[in-house]
C-alpha positions in Angstrom: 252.8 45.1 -63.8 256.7 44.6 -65.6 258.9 46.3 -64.1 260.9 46.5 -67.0 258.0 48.6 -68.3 258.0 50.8 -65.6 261.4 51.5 -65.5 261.8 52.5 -69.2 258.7 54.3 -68.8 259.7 56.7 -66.0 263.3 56.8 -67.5 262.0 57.6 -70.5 259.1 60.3 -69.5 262.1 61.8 -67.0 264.4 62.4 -69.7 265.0 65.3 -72.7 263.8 64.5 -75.5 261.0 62.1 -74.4 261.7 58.2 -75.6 259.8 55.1 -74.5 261.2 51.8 -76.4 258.9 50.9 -79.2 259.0 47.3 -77.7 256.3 48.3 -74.9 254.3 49.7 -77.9 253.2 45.6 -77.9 251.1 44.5 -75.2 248.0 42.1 -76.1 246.0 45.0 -77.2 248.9 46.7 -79.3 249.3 43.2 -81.1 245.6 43.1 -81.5 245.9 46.8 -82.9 249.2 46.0 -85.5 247.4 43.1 -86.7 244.9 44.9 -87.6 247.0 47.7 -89.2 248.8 44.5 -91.2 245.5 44.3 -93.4 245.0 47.6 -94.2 244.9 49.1 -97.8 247.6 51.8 -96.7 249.6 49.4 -95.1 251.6 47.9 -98.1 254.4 46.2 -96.4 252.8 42.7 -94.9 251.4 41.7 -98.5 254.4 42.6 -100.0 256.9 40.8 -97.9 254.3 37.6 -98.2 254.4 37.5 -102.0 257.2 38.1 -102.1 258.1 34.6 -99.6 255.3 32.6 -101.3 256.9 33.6 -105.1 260.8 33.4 -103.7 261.0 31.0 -100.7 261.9 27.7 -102.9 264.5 29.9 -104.0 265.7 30.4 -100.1 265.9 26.2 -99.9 268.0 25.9 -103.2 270.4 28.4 -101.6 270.6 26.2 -98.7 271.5 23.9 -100.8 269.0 21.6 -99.9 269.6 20.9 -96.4 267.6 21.1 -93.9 267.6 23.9 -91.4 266.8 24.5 -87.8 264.7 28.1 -88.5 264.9 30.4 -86.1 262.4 33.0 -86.2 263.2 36.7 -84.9 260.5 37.8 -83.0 258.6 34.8 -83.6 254.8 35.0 -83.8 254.3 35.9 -87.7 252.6 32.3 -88.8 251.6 33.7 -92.3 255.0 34.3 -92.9 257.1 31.8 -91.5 254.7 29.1 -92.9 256.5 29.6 -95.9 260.1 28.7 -95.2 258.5 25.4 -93.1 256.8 24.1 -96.4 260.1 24.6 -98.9 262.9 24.4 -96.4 261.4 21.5 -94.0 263.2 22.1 -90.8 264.6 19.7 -88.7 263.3 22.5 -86.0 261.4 25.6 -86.0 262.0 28.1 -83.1 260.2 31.3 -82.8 261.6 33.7 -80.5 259.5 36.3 -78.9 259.1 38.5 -75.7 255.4 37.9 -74.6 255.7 34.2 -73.7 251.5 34.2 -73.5 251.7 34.8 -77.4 254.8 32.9 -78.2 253.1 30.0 -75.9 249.8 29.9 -78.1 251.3 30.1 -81.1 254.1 27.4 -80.6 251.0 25.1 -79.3 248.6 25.9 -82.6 251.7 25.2 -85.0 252.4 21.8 -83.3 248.9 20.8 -83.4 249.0 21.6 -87.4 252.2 19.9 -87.9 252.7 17.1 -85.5 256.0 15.9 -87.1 257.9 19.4 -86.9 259.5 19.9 -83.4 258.5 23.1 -82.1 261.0 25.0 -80.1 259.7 28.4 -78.7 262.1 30.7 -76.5 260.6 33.2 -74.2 263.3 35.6 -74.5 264.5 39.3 -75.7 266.4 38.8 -79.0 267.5 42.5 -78.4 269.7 41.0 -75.8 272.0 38.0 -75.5 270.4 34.4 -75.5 271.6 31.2 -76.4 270.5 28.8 -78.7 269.9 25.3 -77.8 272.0 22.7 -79.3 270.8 20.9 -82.3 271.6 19.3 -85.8 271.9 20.9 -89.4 272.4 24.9 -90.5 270.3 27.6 -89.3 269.0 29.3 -91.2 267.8 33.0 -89.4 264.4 34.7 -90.3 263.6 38.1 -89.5 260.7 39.4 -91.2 258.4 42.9 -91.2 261.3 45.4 -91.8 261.7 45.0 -87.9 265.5 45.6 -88.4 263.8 49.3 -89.5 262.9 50.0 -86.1 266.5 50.0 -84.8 269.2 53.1 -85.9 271.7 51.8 -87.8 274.5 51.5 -85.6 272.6 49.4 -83.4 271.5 47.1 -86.1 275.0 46.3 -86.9 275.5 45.4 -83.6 272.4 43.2 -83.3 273.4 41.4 -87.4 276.9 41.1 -85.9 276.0 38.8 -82.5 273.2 37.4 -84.8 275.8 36.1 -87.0 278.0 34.9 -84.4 274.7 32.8 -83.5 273.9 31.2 -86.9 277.8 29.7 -87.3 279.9 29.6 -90.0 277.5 27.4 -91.5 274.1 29.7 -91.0 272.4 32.0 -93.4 269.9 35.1 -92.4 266.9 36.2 -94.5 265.5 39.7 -93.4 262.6 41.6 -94.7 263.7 45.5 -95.3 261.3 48.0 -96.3 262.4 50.2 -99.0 262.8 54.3 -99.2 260.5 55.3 -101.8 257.6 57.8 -102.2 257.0 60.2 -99.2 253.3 60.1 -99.8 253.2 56.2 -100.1 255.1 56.5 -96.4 252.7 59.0 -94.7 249.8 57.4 -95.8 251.2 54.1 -94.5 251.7 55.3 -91.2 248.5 57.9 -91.2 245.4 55.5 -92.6 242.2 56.6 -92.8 240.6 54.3 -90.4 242.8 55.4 -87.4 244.2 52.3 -86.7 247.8 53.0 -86.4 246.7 56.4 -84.0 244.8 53.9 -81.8 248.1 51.9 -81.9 250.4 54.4 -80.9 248.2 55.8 -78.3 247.6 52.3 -76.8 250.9 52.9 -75.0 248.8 56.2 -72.7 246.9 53.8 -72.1 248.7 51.1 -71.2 250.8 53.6 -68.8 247.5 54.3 -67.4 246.4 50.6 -66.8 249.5 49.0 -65.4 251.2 52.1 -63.7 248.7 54.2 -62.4 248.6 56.8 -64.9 246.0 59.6 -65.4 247.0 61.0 -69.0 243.8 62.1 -70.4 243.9 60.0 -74.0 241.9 63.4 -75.3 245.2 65.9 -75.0 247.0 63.3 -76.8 247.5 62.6 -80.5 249.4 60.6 -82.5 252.0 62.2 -85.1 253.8 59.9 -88.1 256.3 62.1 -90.2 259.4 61.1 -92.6 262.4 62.8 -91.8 264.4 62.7 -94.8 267.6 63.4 -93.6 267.6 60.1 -91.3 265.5 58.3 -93.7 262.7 57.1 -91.5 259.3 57.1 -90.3 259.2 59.0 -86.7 256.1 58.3 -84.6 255.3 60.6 -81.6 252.9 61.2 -79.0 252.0 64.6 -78.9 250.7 66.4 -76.0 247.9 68.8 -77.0 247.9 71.4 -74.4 250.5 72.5 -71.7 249.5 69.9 -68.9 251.1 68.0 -65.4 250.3 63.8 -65.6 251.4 61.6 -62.9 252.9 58.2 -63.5 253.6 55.9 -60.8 253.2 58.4 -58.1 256.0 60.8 -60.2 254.5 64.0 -61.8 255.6 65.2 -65.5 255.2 68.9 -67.1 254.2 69.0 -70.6 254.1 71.7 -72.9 251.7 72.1 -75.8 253.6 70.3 -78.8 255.9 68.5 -76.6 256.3 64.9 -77.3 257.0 61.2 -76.2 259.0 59.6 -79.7 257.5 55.8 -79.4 258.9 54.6 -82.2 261.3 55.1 -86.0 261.0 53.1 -88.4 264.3 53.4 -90.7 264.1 52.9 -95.0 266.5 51.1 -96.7 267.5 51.0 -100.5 268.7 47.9 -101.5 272.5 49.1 -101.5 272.2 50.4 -98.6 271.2 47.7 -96.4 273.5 45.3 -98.0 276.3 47.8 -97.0 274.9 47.7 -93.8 274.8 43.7 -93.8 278.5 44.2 -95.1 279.6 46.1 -91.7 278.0 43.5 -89.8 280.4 41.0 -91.1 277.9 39.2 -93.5 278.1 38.6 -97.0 274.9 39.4 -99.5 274.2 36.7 -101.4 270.7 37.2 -103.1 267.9 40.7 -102.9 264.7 39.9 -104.2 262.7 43.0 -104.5 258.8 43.9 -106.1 257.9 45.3 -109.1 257.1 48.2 -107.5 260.4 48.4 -105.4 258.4 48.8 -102.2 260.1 46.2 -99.8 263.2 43.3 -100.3 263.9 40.4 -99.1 267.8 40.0 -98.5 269.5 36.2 -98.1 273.1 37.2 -95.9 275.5 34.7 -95.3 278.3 34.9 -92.5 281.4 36.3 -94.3 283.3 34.1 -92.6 
């Protein structure tokens, strides 16, 4: 059992309104789960953001200048996407960074055996918090793909670009993958598919509360909600209890009420102008969007403003 887990899970069940960290949303079986939501027909933004690296990332290395970069990969375990960058920017290091070291571990381990001459530099760590960077030669060049940036509210995503920045150097560059406001129908049905994937997903996290901290919530008076709300422009995804009912985490007892939820997780829409406005307050400078045809996701090259 992580205690990290089950102190954000009884701080966040114990609080008003209800808020678990959408990080926790990822044990082995939510992975397994998201994976599986990355292939699905709703599910638009994975295929877009790799077209849009297999038509653009050549582009990425001529801004670069040429040189080669030591890549470091924001949470770090996305080979289709990152295999991109290694073939047209040919680091002098790749470094993934994740927070389950059992995933980061195999990956790091399958890569090397593909590419024996690229060194391999996982670190185990939280890029949510502060880490260091080991030493090493050439610019880095940041990667953060999957509109993860989404997932934070906007003031904490400056803060995160801003010690980002102060990470890559005056000589660094960032690409992130933002996913774009557009339709509401195109959103819901994104986050709602068909198959129930992205409900089994959500409601992994009951059940992982039940697993590892001696839960008893009853998976059957919970459902899985996924609305836009407009006003913040983003995806909100709740846990909704189905019935007034008393759960016990942990030894600790909770009250819901019918319609009363646990928010697991946001995930924010950016237009293009927005997010390099965004970038702007974080103290880097846009250099080059690369967006669709459709407009439904962007890739954004930053560079340190100074």
């Amino acid at each position: 059992m992580s205690d990290k887990f089950r102190s954000a899970v009884l701080r966040g069940l114990a609080r008003r309104p209800r808020r678990i960290p959408c990080r926790f949303l990822y044990d082995r079986r939510g992975a397994e789960l998201f994976d599986e939501i990355c292939g699905l027909d709703e599910y638009y933004p994975t295929r877009t953001e790799c077209a849009l690296l297999a038509r653009h990332s050549s582009e990425v290395a001529m801004l670069l200048e040429r040189r080669r970069p030591r890549l470091v990969e924001f949470g770090g375990c996305t080979p289709a996407k990152a295999r991109y960058l290694l073939e047209t920017t040919r680091p002098r290091a790749y470094l993934p960074i994740d927070i389950c070291r059992e995933a980061l571990a195999n990956y790091a381990s399958e890569l090397s055996r593909e590419r024996p001459g690229l060194a391999v530099l996982p670190i185990h760590a939280d890029f949510m918090r502060p880490f260091d960077l080991p030493p090493g030669d050439g610019p880095v060049l940041g990667f953060f793909p999957g509109s993860t940036i989404g997932n934070m509210p906007p003031e904490q995503a400056i803060r995160f670009l801003a010690r980002v920045r102060h990470q890559l150097g005056r000589d660094g560059a960032m690409l992130i993958g933002v996913d774009t406001k557009k339709a509401h129908e195109r959103l819901y049905a994104a986050y709602n598919d068909a198959r129930g994937v992205t409900s089994a997903f959500i409601l992994n996290l009951v059940e992982r509360i039940n697993r590892e901290l001696d839960g008893d919530l009853d998976l059957r008076n919970f459902a899985h909600s996924a609305l836009y709300n407009a006003g913040r422009g983003r995806m909100e995804l709740h846990i909704v209890s189905r019935r007034r009912q008393v759960v016990h985490v942990a030894g600790r007892a909770y009250r819901f009420g019918c319609g009363e939820s646990i928010h697991a997780e946001d995930s924010h829409k950016y237009s293009m102008e927005e997010f390099q406005a965004l970038a702007r307050r974080a103290g880097f400078r846009p250099i080059a969007v690369w967006c669709d045809a459709e407009r439904l996701f962007s890739l954004h090259f930053l560079q340190p403003a100074s």
